[in-house]
C-alpha positions as CSV (number, residue, x, y, z in Angstrom):
1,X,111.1,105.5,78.0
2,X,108.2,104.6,75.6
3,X,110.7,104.0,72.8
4,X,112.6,101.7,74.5
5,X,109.5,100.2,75.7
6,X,110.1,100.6,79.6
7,X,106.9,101.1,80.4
8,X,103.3,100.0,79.8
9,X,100.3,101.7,80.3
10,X,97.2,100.7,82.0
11,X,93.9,102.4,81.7
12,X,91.9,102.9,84.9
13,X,88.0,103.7,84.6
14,X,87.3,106.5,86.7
15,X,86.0,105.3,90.4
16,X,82.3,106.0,91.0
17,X,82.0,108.8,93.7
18,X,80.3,106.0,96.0
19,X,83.2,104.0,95.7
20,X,85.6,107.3,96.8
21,X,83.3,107.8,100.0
22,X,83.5,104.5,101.0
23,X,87.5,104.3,100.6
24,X,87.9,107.8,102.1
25,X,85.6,107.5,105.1
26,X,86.3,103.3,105.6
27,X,90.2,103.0,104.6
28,X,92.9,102.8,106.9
29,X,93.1,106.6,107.0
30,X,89.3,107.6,107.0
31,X,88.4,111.2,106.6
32,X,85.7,113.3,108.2
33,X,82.5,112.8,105.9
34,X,81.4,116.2,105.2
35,X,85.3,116.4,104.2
36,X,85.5,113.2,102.3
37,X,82.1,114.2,100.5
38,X,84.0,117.2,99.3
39,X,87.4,115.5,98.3
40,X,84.8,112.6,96.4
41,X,82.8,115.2,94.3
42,X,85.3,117.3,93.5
43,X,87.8,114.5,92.0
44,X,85.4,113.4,89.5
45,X,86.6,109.8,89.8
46,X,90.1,110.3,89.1
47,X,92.4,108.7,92.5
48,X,95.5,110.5,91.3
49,X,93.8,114.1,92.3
50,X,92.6,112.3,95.9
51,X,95.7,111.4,97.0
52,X,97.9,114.5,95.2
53,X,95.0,116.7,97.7
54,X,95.5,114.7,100.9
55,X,99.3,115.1,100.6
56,X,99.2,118.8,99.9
57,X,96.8,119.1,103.0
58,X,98.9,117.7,105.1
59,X,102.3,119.5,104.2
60,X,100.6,122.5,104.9
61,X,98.8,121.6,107.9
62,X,95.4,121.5,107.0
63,X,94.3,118.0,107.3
64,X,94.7,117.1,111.2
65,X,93.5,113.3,112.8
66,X,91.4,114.1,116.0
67,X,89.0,111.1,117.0
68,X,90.4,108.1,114.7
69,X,89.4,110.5,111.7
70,X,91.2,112.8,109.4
71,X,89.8,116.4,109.3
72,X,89.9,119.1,107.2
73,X,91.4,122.8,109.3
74,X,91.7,126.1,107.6
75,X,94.2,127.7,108.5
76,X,92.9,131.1,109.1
């Protein structure tokens, strides 16, 4: 694709972790802080590994809405 020049890419800066909390806990599908804390630290900025964790969460049944919030459940 790059040779035929189908594509272009764009450089994102990595989002500050504030700016993750405030997405994850405001947006239209806001997490559970202590959760969302987590998910924020742990991503070191970088939106691709938030949303590829929130997906694989909820396939396996881990992240659960209860209360207008999502929520992280181990699955014991």
């Amino acid at each position: 694709m790059g040779r035929e020049n189908l594509f272009k890419e764009v450089k994102l800066p990595s989002l500050s972790e504030m700016m993750f909390l405030y997405w994850l806990k405001h947006g239209w599908r806001a997490l559970q802080s202590e959760f969302a804390e987590k998910i924020a630290s742990e991503s070191q900025g970088n939106p691709l590994f938030v949303v590829e964790s929130l997906r694989m969460l909820s396939e396996k049944g881990n992240l659960v809405q209860e209360d207008n919030e999502w929520v992280f459940q181990s699955m014991s």
